[in-house]
Kinemage of the C-alpha trace (Angstrom):
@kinemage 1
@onewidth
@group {chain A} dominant
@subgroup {mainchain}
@vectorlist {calphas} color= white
{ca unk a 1} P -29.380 68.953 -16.023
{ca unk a 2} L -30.311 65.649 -16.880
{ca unk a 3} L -27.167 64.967 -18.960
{ca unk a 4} L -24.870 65.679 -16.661
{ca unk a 5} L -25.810 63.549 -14.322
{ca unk a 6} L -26.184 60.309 -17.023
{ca unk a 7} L -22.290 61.999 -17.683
{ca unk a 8} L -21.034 61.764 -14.122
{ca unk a 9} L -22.832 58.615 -13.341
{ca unk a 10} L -21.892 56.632 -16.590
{ca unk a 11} L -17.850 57.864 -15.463
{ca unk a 12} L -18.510 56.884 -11.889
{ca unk a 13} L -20.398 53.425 -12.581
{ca unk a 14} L -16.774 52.701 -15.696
{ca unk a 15} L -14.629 54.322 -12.520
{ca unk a 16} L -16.001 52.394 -10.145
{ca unk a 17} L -16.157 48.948 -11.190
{ca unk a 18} L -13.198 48.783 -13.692
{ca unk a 19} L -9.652 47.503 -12.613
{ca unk a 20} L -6.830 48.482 -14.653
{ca unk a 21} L -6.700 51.930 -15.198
{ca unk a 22} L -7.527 53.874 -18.309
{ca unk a 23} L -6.972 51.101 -20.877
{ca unk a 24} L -9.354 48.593 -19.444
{ca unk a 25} L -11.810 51.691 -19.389
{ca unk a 26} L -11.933 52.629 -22.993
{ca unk a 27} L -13.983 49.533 -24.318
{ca unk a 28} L -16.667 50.874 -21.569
{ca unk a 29} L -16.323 54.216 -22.392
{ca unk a 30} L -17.029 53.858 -25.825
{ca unk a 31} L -20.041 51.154 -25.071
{ca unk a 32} L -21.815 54.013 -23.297
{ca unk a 33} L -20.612 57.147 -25.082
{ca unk a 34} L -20.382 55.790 -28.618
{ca unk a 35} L -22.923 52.709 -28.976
{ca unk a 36} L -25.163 53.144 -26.142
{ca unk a 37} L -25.983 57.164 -26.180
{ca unk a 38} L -24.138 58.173 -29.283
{ca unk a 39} L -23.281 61.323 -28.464
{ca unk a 40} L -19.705 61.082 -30.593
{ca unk a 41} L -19.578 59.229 -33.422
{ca unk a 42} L -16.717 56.042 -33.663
{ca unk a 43} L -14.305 58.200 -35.779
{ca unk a 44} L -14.220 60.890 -33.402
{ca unk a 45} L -13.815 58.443 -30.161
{ca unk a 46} L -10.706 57.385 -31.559
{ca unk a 47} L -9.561 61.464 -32.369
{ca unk a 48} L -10.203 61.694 -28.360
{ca unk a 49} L -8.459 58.459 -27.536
{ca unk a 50} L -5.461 59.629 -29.405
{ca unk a 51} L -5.436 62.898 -27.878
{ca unk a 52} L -5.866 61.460 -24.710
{ca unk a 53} L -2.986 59.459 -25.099
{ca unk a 54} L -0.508 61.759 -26.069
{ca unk a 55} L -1.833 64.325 -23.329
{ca unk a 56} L -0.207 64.291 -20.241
{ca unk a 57} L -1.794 62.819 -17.115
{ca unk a 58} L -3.980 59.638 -16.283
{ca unk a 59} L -5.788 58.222 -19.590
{ca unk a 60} L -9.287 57.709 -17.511
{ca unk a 61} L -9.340 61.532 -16.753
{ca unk a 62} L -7.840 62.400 -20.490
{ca unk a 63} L -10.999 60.844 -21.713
{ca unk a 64} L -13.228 62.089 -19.578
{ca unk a 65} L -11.653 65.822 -19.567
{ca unk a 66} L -12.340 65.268 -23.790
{ca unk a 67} L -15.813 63.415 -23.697
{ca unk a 68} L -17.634 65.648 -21.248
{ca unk a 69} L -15.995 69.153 -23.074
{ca unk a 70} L -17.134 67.489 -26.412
{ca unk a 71} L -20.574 66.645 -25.055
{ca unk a 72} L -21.188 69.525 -23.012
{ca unk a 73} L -18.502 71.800 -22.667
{ca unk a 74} L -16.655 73.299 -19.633
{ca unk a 75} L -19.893 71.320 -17.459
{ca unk a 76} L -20.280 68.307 -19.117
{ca unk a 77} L -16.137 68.200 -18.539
{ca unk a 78} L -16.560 68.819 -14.591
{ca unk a 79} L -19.589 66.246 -14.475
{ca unk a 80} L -17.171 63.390 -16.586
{ca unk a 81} L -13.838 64.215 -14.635
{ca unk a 82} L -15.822 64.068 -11.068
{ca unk a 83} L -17.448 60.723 -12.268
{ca unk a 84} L -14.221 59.165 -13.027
{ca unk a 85} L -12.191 60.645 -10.263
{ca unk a 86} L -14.608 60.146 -7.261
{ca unk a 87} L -14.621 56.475 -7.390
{ca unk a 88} L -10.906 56.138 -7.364
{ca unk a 89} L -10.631 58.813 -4.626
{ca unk a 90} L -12.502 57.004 -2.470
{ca unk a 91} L -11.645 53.265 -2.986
{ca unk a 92} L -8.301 54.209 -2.582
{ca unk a 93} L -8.795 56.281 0.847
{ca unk a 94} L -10.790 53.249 1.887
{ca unk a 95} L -7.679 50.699 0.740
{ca unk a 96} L -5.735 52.644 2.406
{ca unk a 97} L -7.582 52.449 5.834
{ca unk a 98} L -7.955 48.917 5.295
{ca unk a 99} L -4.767 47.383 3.673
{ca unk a 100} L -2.067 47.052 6.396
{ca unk a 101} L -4.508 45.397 8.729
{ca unk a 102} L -4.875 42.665 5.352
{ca unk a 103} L -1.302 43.130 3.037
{ca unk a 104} L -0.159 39.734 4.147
{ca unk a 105} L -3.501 38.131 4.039
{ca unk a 106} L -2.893 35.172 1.602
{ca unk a 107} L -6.264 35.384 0.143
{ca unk a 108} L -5.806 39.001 -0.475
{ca unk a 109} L -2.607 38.415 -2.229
{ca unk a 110} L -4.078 35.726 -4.523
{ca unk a 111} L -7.053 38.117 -5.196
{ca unk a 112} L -4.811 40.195 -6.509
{ca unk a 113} L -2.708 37.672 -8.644
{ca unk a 114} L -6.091 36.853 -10.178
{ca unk a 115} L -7.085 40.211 -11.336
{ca unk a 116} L -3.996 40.563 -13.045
{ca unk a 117} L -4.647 38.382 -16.047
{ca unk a 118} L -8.545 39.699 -16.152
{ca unk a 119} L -6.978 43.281 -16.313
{ca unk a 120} L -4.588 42.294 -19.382
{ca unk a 121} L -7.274 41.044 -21.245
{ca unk a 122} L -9.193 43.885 -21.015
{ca unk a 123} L -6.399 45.946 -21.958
{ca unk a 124} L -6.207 43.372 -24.315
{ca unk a 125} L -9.613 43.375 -25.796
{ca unk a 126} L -9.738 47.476 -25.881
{ca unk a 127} L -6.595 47.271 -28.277
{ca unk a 128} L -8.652 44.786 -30.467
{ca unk a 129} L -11.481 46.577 -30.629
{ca unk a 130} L -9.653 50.239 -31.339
{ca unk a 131} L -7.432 48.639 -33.888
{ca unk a 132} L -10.412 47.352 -35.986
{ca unk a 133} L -11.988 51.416 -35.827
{ca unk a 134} L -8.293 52.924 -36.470
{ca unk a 135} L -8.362 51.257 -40.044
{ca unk a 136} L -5.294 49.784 -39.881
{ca unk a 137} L -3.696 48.354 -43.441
{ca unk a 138} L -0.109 46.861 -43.932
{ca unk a 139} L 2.235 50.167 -43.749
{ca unk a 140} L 0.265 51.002 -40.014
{ca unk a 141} L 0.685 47.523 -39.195
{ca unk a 142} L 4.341 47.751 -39.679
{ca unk a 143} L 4.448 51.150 -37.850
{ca unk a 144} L 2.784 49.513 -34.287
{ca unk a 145} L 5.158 46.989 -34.544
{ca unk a 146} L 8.340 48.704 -34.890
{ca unk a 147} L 7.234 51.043 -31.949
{ca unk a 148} L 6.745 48.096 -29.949
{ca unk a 149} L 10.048 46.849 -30.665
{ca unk a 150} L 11.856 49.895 -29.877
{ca unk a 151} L 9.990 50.354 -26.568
{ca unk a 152} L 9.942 46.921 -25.464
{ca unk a 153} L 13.663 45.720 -26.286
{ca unk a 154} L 15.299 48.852 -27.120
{ca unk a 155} L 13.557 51.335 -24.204
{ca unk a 156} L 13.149 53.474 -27.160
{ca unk a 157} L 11.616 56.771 -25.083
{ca unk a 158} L 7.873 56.741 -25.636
{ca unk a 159} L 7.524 60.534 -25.126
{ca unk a 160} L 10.270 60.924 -28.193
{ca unk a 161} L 8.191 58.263 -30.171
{ca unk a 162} L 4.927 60.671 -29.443
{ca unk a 163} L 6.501 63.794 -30.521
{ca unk a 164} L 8.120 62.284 -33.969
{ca unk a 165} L 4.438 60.789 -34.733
{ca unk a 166} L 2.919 64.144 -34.106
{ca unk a 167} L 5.516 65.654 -36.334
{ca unk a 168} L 5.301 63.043 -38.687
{ca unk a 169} L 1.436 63.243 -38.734
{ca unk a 170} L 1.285 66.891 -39.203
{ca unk a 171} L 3.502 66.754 -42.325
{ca unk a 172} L 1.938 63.867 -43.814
{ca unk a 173} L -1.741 65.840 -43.766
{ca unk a 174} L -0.388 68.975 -44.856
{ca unk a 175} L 0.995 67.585 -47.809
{ca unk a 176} L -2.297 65.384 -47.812
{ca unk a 177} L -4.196 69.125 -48.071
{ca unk a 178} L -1.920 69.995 -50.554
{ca unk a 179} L -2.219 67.298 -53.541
{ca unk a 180} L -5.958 67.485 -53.074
């Protein structure tokens, strides 16, 4: 019992307190899942993140639908997705109580403008830190760069980019599996 409650709490403590969505969550995520606890080793945190990504939905719940089934199955995956849902569910019900009486508050609005760079460099700092883990080499590189071209100045579709690299993946470790 005791792990699913350090599972819901360590979600709801990265849920409450981070701004940005799923990407300025990872880093934390992987502090307390990967470092801290080690309940999943480094390799398999970024299998999760990927599958995360490419899954459908928010990126905070992806990960914490994957991390709590990995740690503790159907449970662990109720504990993890309450953790990081609860927080947001209820900031935002409070917000929303709050906000029109302070929407044109200028010190609300610069608040905001402030927490906008702090949020990119989290986002920032968790792309760092997973593209050190992801091994990246020259050829990879190349690849993140050309997909950031084509989204950014061509608006290059990024669901069509995620199905050719799944397709593209799967070929390249079947015939991986077969020279070996």
């Amino acid at each position: 019992m005791k792990v699913y409650f350090e599972l819901f709490w360590i979600f709801f403590k990265i849920g409450t307190f981070t701004l940005g969505g799923g990407y300025a969550m990872v880093p934390l995520i992987q502090d307390e899942i990967v470092e801290k606890k080690k309940w999943i080793e480094k390799e398999e945190f970024i299998n999760l993140l990927a599958l995360a990504q490419s899954s459908p939905g928010a990126l905070a719940i992806n990960m914490a639908v994957f991390v709590g089934f990995k740690i503790k199955k159907y449970l662990g995956m109720i504990a993890t997705v309450l953790g990081a849902a609860l927080p947001a569910f209820l900031i935002i019900w409070l917000l929303a109580a709050l906000f029109q009486n302070f929407q044109n508050n200028p010190y609300v609005i610069k608040a905001f403008k402030a927490i906008r760079p702090m949020v990119v460099a989290l986002i920032g700092g968790s792309v760092y830190t997973i593209g050190k883990q992801a091994k990246i080499n020259k050829f990879t590189l190349i690849i993140v760069l050309a997909i950031a071209v084509l989204v950014s100045q061509f608006k290059f579709p990024p669901i069509l980019i995620i199905v050719v690299g799944a397709i593209a993946g799967n070929i390249w470790l079947m015939n991986r599996k077969e020279i070996k």
